[in-house]
Each structure stands twice: as structure tokens, then as C-alpha cells.
C-alpha positions in Angstrom: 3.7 -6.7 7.0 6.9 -5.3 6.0 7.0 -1.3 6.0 9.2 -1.2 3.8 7.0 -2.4 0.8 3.9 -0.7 2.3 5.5 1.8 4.5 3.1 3.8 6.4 0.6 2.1 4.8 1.0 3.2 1.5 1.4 3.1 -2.1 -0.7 3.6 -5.0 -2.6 0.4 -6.5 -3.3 -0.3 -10.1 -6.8 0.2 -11.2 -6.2 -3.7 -11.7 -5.9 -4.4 -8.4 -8.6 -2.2 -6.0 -10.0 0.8 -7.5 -13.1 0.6 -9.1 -11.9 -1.6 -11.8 -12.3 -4.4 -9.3 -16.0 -4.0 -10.5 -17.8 -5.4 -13.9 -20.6 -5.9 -16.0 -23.3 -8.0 -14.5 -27.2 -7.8 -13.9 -26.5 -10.1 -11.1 -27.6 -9.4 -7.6 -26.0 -12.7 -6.4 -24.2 -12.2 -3.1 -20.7 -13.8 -3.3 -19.5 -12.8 -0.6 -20.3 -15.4 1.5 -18.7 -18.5 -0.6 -15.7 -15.8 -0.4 -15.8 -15.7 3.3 -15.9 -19.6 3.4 -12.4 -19.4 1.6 -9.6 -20.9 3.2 -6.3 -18.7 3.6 -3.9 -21.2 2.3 -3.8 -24.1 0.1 -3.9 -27.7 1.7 -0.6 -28.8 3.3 0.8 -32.0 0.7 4.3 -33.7 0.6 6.2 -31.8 -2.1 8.8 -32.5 -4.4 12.2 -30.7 -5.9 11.4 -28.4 -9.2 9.4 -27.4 -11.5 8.1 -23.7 -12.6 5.6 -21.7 -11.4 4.1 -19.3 -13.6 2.8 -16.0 -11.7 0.1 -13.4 -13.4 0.9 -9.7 -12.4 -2.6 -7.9 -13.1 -2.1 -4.3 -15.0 -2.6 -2.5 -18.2 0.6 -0.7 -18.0 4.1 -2.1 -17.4 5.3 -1.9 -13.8 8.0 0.6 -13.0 10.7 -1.9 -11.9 12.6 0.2 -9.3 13.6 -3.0 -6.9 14.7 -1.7 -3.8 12.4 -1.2 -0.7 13.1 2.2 0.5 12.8 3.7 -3.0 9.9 1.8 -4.6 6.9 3.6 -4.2 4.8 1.3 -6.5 2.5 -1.8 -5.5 3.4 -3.1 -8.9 7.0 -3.2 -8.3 6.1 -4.1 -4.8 4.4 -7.7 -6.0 7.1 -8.2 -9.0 9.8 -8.4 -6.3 8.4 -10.2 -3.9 10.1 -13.4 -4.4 13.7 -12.2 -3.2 12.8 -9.0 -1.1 12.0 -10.6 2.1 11.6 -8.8 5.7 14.3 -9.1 8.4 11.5 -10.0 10.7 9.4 -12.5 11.2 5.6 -12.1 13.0 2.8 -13.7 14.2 -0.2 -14.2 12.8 -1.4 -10.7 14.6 1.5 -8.9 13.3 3.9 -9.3 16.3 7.6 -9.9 15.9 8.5 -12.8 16.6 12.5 -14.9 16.6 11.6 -16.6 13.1 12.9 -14.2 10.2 16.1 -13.1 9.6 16.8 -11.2 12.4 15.6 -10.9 16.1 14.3 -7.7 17.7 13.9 -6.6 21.4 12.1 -3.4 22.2 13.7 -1.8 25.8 11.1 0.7 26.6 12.9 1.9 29.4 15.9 2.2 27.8 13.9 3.8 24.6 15.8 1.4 22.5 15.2 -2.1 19.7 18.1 -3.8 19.6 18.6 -6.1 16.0 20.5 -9.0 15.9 20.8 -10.2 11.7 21.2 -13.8 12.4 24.6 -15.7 10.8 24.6 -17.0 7.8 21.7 -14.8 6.5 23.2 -13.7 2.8 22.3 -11.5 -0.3 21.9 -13.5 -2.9 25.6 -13.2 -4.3 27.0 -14.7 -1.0 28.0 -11.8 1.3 26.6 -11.6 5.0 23.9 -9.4 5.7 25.2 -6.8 8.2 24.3 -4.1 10.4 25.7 -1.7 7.9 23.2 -2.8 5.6 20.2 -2.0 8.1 21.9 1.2 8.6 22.4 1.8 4.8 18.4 1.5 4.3 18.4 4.5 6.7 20.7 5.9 4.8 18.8 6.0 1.6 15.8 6.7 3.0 17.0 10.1 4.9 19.1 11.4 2.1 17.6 14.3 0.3 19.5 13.0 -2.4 17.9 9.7 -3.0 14.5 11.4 -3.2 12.8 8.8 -1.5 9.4 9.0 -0.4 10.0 7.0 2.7 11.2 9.5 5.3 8.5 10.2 7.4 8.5 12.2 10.9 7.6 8.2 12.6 11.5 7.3 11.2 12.9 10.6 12.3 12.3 9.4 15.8 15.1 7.2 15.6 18.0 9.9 17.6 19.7 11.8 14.9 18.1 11.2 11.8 16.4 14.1 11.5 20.0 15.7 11.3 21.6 13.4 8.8 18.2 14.1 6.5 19.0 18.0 6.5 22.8 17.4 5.9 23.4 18.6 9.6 25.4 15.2 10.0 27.3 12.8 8.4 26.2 9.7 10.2 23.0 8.6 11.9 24.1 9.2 15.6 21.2 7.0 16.8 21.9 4.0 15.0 24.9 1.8 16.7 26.8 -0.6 15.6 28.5 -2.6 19.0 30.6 -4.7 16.7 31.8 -2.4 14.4 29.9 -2.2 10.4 30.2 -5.4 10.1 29.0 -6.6 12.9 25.1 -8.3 13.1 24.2 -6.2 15.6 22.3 -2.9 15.6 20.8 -0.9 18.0 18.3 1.7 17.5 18.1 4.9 19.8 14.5 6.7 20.0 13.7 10.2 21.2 10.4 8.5 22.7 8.8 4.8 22.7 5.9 4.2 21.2 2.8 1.8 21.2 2.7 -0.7 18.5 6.9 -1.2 18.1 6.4 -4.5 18.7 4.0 -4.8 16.0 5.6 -4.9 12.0 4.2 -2.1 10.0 4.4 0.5 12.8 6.4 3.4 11.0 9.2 3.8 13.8 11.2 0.8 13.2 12.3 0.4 9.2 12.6 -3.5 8.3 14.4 -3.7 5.2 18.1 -3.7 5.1 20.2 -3.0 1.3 23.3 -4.4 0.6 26.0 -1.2 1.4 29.0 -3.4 -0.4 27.1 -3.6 -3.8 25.4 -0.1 -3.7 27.8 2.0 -1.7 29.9 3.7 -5.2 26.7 4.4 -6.2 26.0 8.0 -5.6 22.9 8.4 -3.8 21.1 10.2 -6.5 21.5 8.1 -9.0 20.4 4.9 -6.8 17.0 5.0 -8.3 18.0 5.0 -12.0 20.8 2.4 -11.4 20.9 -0.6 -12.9 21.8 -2.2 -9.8 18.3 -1.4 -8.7 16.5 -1.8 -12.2 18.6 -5.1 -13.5 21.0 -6.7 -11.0 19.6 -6.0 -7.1 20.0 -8.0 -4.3 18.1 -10.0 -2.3 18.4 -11.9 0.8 15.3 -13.7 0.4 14.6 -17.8 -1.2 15.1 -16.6 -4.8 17.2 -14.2 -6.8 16.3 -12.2 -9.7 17.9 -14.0 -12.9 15.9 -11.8 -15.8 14.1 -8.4 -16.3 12.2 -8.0 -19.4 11.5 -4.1 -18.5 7.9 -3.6 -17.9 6.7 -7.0 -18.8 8.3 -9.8 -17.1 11.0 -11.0 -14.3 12.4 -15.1 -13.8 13.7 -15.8 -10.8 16.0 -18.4 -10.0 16.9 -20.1 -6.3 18.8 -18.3 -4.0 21.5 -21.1 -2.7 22.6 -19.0 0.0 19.2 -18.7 1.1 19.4 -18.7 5.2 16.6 -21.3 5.9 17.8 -23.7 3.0 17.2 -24.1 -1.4 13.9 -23.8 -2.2 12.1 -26.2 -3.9 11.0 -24.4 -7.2 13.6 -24.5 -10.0 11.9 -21.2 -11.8 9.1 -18.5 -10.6 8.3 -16.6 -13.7 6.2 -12.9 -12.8 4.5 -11.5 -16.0 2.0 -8.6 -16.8 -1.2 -9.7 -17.8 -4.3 -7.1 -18.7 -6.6 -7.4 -16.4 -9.5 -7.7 -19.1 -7.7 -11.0 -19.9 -7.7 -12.5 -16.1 -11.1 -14.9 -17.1 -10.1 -16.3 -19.9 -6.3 -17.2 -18.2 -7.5 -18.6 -15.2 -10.1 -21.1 -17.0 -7.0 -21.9 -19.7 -4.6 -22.9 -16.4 -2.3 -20.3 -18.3 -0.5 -19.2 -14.8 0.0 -21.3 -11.7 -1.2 -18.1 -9.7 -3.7 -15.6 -10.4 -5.7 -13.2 -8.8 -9.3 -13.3 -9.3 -11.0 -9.9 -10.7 -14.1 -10.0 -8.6 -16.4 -9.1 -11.7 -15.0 -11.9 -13.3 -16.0 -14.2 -10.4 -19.2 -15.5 -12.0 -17.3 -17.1 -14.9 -14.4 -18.9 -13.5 -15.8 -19.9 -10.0 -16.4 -23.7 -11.4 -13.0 -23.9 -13.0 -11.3 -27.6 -11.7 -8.1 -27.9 -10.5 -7.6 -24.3 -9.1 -8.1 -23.9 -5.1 -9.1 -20.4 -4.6 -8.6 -18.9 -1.8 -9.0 -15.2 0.1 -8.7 -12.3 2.4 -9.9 -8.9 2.9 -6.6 -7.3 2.5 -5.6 -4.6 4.8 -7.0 -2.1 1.9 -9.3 0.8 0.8 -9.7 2.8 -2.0 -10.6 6.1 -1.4 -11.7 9.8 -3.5 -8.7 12.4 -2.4 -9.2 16.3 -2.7 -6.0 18.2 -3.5 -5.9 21.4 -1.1 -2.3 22.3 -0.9 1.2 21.0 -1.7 4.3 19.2 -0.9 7.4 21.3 0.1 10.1 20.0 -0.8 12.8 21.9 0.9 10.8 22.2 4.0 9.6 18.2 3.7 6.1 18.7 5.2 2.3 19.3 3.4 1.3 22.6 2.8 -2.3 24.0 2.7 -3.6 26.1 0.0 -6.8 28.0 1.8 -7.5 29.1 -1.7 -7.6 26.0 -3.2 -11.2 25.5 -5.2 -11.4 22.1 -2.8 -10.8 23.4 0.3 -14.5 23.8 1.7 -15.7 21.2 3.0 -20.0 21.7 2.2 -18.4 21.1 -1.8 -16.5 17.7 -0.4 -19.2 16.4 1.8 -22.0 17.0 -1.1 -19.3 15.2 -3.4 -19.3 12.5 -1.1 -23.4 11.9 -1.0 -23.1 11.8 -4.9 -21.3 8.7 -4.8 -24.1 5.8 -4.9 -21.1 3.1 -3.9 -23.2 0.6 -2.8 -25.5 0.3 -5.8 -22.5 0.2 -7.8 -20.7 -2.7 -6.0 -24.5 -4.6 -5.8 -24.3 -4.4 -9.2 -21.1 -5.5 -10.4 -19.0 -7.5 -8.2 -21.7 -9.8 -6.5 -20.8 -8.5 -3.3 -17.7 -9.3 -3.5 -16.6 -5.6 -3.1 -18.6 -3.4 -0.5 -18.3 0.1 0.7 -16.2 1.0 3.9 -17.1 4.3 6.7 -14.2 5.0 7.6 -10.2 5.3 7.0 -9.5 2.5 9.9 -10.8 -0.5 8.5 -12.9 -3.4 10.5 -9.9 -6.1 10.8 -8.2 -3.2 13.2 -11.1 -4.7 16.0 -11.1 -1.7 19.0 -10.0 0.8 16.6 -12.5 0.5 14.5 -15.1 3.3 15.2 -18.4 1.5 13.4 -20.5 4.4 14.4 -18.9 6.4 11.8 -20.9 5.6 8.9 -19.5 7.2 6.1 -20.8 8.9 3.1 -24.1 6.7 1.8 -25.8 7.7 -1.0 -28.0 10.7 -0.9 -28.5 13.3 -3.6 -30.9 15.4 -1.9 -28.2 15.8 1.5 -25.9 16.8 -1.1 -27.8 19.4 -2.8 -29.1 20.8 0.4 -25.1 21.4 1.6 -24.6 23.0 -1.4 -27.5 25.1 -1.6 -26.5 25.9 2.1 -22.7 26.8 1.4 -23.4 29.7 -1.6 -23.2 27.4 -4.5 -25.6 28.4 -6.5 -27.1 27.0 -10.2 -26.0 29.4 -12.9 -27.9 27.1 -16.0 -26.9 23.5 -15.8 -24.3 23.6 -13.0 -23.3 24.9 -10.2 -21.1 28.0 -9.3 -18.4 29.1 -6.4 -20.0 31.3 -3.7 -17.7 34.0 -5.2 -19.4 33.7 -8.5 -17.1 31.9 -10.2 -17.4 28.8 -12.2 -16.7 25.3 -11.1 -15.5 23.1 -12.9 -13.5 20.1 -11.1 -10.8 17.6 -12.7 -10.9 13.9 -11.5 -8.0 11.8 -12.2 -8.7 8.4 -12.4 -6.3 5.2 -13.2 -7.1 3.3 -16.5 -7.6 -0.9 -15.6 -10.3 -3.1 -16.5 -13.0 -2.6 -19.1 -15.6 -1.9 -16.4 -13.5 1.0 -15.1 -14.3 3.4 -17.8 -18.5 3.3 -17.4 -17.8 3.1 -13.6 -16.2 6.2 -13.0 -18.6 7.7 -15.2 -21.6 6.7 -13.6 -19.9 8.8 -10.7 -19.4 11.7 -12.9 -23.2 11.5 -14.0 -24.5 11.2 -10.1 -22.6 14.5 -9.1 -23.8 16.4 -12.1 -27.5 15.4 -10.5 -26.0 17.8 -7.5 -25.3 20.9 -10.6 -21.3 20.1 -10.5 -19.1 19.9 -13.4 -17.1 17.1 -13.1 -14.5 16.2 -16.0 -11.7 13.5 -16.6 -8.3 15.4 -16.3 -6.7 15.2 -19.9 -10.2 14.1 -21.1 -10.0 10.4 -20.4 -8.9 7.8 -17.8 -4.7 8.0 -17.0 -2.5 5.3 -17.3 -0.9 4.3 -14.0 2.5 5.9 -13.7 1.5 8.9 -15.3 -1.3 9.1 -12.9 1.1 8.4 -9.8 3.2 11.1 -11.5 0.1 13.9 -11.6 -0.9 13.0 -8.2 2.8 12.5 -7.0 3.7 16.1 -7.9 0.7 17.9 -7.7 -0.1 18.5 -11.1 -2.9 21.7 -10.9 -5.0 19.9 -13.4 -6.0 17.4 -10.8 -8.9 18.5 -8.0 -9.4 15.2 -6.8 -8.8 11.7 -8.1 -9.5 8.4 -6.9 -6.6 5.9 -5.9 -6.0 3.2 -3.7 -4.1 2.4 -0.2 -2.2 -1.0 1.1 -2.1 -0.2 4.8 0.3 -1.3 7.5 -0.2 -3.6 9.5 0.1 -1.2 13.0 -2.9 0.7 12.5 -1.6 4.5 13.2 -2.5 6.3 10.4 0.1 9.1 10.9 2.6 8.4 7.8 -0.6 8.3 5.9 -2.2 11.6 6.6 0.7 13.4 9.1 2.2 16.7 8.2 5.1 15.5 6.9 3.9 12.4 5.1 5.3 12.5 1.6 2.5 10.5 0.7 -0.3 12.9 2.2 -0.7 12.9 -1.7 -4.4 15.4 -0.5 -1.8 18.0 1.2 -4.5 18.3 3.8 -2.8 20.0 7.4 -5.0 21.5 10.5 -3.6 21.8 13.7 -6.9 19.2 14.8 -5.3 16.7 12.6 -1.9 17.1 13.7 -2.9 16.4 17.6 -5.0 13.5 16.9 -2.1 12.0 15.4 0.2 13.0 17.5 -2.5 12.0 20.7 -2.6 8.4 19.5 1.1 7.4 19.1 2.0 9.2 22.4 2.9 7.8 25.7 -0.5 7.9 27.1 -1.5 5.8 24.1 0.2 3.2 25.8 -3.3 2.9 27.9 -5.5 1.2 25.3 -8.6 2.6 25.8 -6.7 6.2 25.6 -5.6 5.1 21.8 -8.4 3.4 21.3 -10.3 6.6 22.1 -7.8 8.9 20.2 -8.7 6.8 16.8 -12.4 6.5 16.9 -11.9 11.0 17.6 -10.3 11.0 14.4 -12.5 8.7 12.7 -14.8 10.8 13.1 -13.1 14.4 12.4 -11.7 13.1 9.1 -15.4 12.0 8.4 -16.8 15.6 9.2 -13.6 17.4 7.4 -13.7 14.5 4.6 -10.4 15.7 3.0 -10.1 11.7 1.7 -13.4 10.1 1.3 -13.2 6.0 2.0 -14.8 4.3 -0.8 -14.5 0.4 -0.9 -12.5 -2.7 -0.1 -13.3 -6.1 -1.6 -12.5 -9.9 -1.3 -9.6 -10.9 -2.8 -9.5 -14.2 -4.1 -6.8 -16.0 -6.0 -6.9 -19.5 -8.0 -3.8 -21.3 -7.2 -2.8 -24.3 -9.4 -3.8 -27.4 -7.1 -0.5 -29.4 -7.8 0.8 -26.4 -5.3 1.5 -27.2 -1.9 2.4 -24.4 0.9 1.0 -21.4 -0.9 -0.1 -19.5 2.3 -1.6 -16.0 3.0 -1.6 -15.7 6.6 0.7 -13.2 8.7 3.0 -15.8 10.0 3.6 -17.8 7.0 4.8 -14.3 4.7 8.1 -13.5 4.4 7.1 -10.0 6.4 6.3 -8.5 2.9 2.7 -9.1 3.0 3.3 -11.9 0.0 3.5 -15.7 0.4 6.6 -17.1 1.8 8.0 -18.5 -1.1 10.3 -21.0 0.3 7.1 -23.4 1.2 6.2 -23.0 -2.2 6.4 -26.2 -4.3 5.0 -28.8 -6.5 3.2 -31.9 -5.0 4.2 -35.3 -5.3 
């Protein structure tokens, strides 16, 4: 899975797509999840034919941001919308190891402490140029620079020899990243401070790979890159189609790429287009798109539609309760604790936790086709998995107890601070389907059975981007809110919750946490059970502390028009941006 589109695992989803919108109305205590697990990955194999249009549903109540380029997009939105041109420049297996099929090979010299890139000839952005190994270094480039204000820099990138240097404006040039044959060249290779376990997996946070197109972008200064209409309107791709329409917020058309390096693509038109979630029933049973994912609530009425196939996967996923206890320094690029902050005690998050009845909820409303996850490593991670961390089930009178125990005493209806003071907390929640609303609620109801005071911040649910905004910049009305992770595909959570992980969006630092991550990416952790050991100790410390609380992952199904042939969802057959490979895409004959 490309890191670049879910780099370090992460990005924000819509409450469309796997918060607790992702539940509905239903009396039902059907279990789904076993037709769901019977799902195939991929629609049957049949001999295609040249054109047509495919018609794609993008599921959210609020237009997607539309920044198009990899190492600034921070959204999932803008993540799916693009997905037909922004392909990887690797290709993997179906376990997530490279492999010689994508766009460009890579060798890892552990000895050597180097991964040497060769971008194979005849690989083009989607105006005709070569990609080169400028344009892999140019994606460092953007990344690093203060500038850009990226969120992608991460301590796992500044392993790469002088990077670290070229982010604080020490250097002018990345002295770790050669070029053998000059800029133009297709040959990079990439000098590391220290080799790590998992580089020959995709996703694992050392090696970026996404590459931007340095002869398009370079006269744009780098703070401006993001507003830039060669990122909002006109970018470049190298990947089976290029973007031939914006309609900001709503809509994009995408049109082959002819200089595509494996060949035209079948499809004469793919057509991505926002669709309210509340509306997903009602367009899958009309055939209005040719692909559409399924909202699991809905699953009851649209699970005899004919001439879909559905198909599914757990995705690599979690949503998850946050508590904010610090902030992000900017100039000093790390998390910083607040001791002070009204969430940092960990009896208050624990109890919060136990308030959460998760598992009734998903029983109820998504016919099992969601389900509460223990921990922050989830099960498709095999070893790493720790399944005797169970989590935070349901228990109101565990979390009264811990209050009781910590000083927080009943002052009337609710609860106050052992110093006296009143509590009151502010939950930020993202707006999506009907269900969301009464679902977040319910939550609010079951921790006021424990004497807190929990309220909406601004009164009501947030629309996405100005809830990626509050949460982004540490808005002090927000105590703790609930959101949603895609993970990488290397299972080292250390860009997710390090130090100086931009996306740490809890702030949460201790010197426990720091050596836990640092334990399990280390050169021991080349011994397997070493890592392996290193991740089930963290499992359970981030349990105990329960600075992010894991709260559910679900099935994801889609309906897939069945005149589609080579609509895939497995590891090898994506373009290495956890998405389809669109190239097999096409009508059937």
C-alpha cells in the first residue's frame, strides 16, 4: 500500500466511510458477517472489450478537498478521488513485498544501508515526459521543506542521510539521495543512517514511493504548491488515466493516459462523483454508479440487488476515540505534552473507555458487519497481533469505580476534577450518515451514566474538513473526538503515534512510548520474535495509558456493475495505492 496516500498509516476518514456512521437503524440481530466473509476479493476474470464509462460513487456529505498530489494530500477523500492516475512506483505482492512489476524496481543492501531505484524506461507523466530520478527526489523535496507545510515528514523519512538537514534549511540538497546518472537519470539511490525491518515491505515509513513531476512543478514556489492550480486542476500523473475535469468538490472525469507504461487502458471515461452517504441504498438498487461502496447499515436492503457482484475486505482500518493532551510544535516539528491538560489522567480515559457499549451498538446496527477491535495492531498483522489485549468492553460499574478511585467526585448530576473543578469535556465528531447523529449520542448518554459531562464541540456534529481542521491544529474546544485511521501496510506504528508524527493528532509523548517505538524498528528487531515481542509490550502499554482508545473496524463490501471485468482488491493487483488497478478495468464482451 502506497505510503504516500496512507503514509504512516494515516489520514482522516469521512464519517461516510468508517466512523460510526458506518452503522444504522435496524432491530435486526442478523449476523452478516459471515455472507461478508464468503465474499470474493475480485470480480470474475471475463474477456473484455475497448470503451465505455464507468461511473464511480465517492461516499461523503461534504465536498472533498481536492489537493492532488501525494506528499501534500492529507485527506482519504482526495486520496480515493485521485486514484485513477496516482499510481505507486512499486509494485508488491499479495503480502505487501516489493516486487519487479510497478514502475520501478527496488533492491534493499543492508550491508551497504542502502535501496537503490531504478524508474523503468518509458514510464511517463501523463503529458509525455519521462519519469526521472529527480522526480523521486522532488517528492523528498516537498515533503522536507518547511515551506510546503506538509504533514508527511516524519522522523522514519529523516532516516534517509541528510534530510533531516535539508528539512531545517541546514542544506540545500538532500545529501543522501544520489542520482548516478545525473537528474535525469532513472536511477536513485537512497543512503540510510540505519536499516530497518520491514523495507522490503510497501508502507514501511523509511522508503517514500511517490515521485512528482520536478519539470511541471519546479517554478512553483514551494509554499504555494498546495494552493496551486497545478495541484488543484492540471496535476500529473503517471498512472493508466489522466485527469481531464475538476468540478471542485463534486466531481473529476478522467480520460486514458496514452503514455501509460504498461499500454491504453480499456475504459474510454472513469467519472468519480460525491454522493451522500444517506443516498448509497437507493443508488446501488437504481444501478446509478458502476461502483459503489456498500454502507454496512444499508446491507439489509440492497443485498438481493441483480446484476451487482459484491465483493469485500477488512481493510487495513480502525476508528478510534483520541484524547488531546498536548500540542504540535511547529518550529521544533515534534508533539508536545500538556501535564495540565483536563485529559491527561488516565483513571478519566480508562472510565471513558468502559462507557463505550461498542459492541451493543454494532449488534444493533450493522448486522455484524462492523465489530469492535482491542487493540491499535489489528488481527490481519498475524504475530503482531497481541489478542490477549482485550480492549475496553463495556462496563459502567469499572468505570465508575476508577473514577470514584481517581478523586472525581459527584457534585449534583456530574462529576468533578479532583481539584474541585468542573468537568465538562468537548467531543468532536464528523457529520456522515443519518445514523451518525443518534450514534454518537447514545455514547454521550452512556458516559453521563458514569456522572461526566460530555457535549458536542460547537453544539452539533462537524463537517469533515472543518473537523480535520479543529483536530489538525488543536483547536482547545476539542478534548477528544473520534476519527478514523487507514494504516500501512508495514505494521510499525511509529509515524502514527511517534514523537514527531505530525499526525499524533492526541499529542501524547512519554519516554515508555518513545522506546517501544524506537525498540521495534531497531536492529534487533530484525529477530522476529524480538519485534514481535516489542509490539504485543506496546499493545499492551497503549491499552493501560489509553491515550487513543481502538473502537471498531467493519467489512467493507462494494457492488460492482457485473458487465465489469478485472476489478480487483487484492495487494498485487493495486496500483500500490491501496485502490484497484485500473488498467484491468473494463467492460465485458
Amino acid at each position: 500500500m502506497k505510503k504516500a496516500k496512507l503514509f504512516a498509516g494515516i489520514t482522516l476518514l469521512s464519517g461516510a466511510a468508517l466512523t460510526l456512521a458506518a452503522c444504522g437503524k435496524s432491530n435486526s440481530n442478523s449476523n452478516e458477517a459471515s455472507t461478508a466473509a464468503k465474499f470474493s476479493s475480485a470480480v470474475p476474470t471475463k474477456t473484455a472489450k475497448q470503451g465505455g464509462t464507468v461511473k464511480v460513487a465517492v461516499e461523503t456529505d461534504t465536498p472533498f478537498t481536492g489537493i492532488f498530489n501525494d506528499e501534500l494530500s492529507t485527506s482519504a477523500t482526495d486520496t480515493e478521488v485521485m486514484q485513477y492516475g496516482a499510481e505507486s512506483l512499486f509494485g508488491t505482492d499479495d503480502h505487501y513485498v516489493f516486487n519487479n512489476k510497478g514502475a520501478a524496481t527496488i533492491k534493499i543492501d543492508q550491508k551497504a544501508k542502502t535501496a537503490t531505484i531504478n524508474i523503468k524506461k518509458g514510464v511517463k507523466w501523463s503529458d509525455g515526459k519521462q519519469v526521472t530520478a529527480k522526480d523521486y527526489e522532488y517528492a523528498y523535496e516537498i515533503i522536507a521543506n518547511k515551506d510546503s507545510k506538509s504533514q508527511r515528514y516524519t522522523s522514519s523519512l529523516a532516516d534517509l542521510v541528510g534530510l533531516e538537514e535539508y528539512h531545517k534549511g541546514q542544506s540545500k540538497t538532500i545529501s543522501g539521495f544520489e542520482m548516478p546518472d545525473g537528474e535525469n537519470g532513472l536511477k536513485a539511490v537512497l543512503h540510510f543512517k540505519t536499516m530497518r525491518p520491514g523495507m522490503n515491505t510497501s508502507g514501511n515509513g523509511y522508503i517514500w514511493e511517490a515521485a512528482a513531476p520536478y519539470h511541471y512543478l519546479k517554478d512553483v514556489k514551494f509554499k504555494d504548491l498546495m494552493s496551486s492550480d497545478k495541484i488543484r486542476k492540471t496535476p500529473l500523473f503517471f498512472g493508466p488515466y489522466k485527469l481531464q475535469k475538476v468540478v471542485r468538490g463534486q466531481s473529476t472525469t478522467w480520460v486514458p493516459n496514452k503514455y501509460y507504461y504498461k499500454g491504453k487502458p480499456k475504459l474510454n471515461k472513469i467519472t468519480a462523483s460525491v454522493l451522500n452517504p444517506n443516498s448509497v441504498a437507493q443508488s446501488i438498487k437504481s444501478h446509478k454508479f458502476d461502483v459503489i461502496a456498500v454502507i454496512n447499515s444499508q446491507w439489509q436492503n440492497i443485498k438481493g440487488t441483480k446484476d451487482v457482484n459484491f465483493i469485500a475486505q477488512i481493510p487495513l482500518s480502525y476508528s478510534y476515540l483520541g484524547f488531546k493532551v498536548g500540542k504540535w510544535d511547529a518550529k521544533k516539528g515534534e508533539n508536545v505534552m500538556n501535564p495540565k491538560s483536563k485529559m491527561n489522567n488516565k483513571a478519566l480515559r480508562q472510565a471513558i473507555g468502559y462507557g463505550m457499549n461498542v459492541d451493543q451498538v454494532y449488534k444493533r446496527y450493522s448486522y455484524g458487519l462492523s465489530f469492535r477491535v482491542p487493540t491499535l495492531i489489528p488481527k490481519q498483522f498475524g504475530d503482531y497481533f497481541d489478542k490477549n489485549v482485550k480492549g475496553y468492553t463495556y462496563n459502567i460499574k469499572k468505570g465508575n469505580e476508577i473514577l470514584d478511585k481517581a478523586g472525581f467526585k459527584k457534585k449534583g448530576k456530574y462529576r468533578v476534577q479532583p481539584n474541585g473543578k468542573p468537568l465538562t469535556i468537548r467531543l468532536a465528531a464528523m457529520t456522515g450518515s443519518s445514523t451518525q447523529e443518534p450514534i454518537v449520542q447514545n455514547y454521550i448518554q452512556q458516559w453521563r451514566k458514569e456522572g461526566l459531562n460530555v457535549k458536542l464541540t460547537t453544539g452539533r456534529l462537524i463537517e469533515f474538513n472543518s473537523f480535520y481542521d479543529k483536530v489538525q491544529n488543536d483547536d482547545p474546544s476539542v478534548d477528544m473526538f473520534l476519527g478514523a485511521l487507514s494504516l500501512s501496510s508495514e505494521p510499525s506504528p511509529n509515524d502514527l503515534y511517534g514523537e514527531k508524527a505530525p499526525m499524533n493528532y492526541s499529542r501524547f509523548v512519554t519516554k515508555k512510548n518513545n522506546q517501544l517505538l524506537t525498540d521495534m524498528d531497531s536492529q534487533k528487531a530484525f529477530n522476529h520474535k524480538y519485534r514481535v515481542d516489542k509490539f504485543h509490550e506496546w499493545q499492551k502499554y497503549m491499552d493501560d495509558e489509553a491515550y487513543i482508545i481502538p473502537v471498531a473496524n467493519n467489512y467493507s463490501i462494494t457492488a460492482v456493475n457485473k458487465k465489469l471485468s478485472g476489478y480487483s482488491l487484492k495487494p498485487s493487483a493495486s496500483m500500490g495505492n491501496g485502490f484497484p488497478n485500473w488498467y484491468n478495468v473494463a467492460y465485458t464482451k
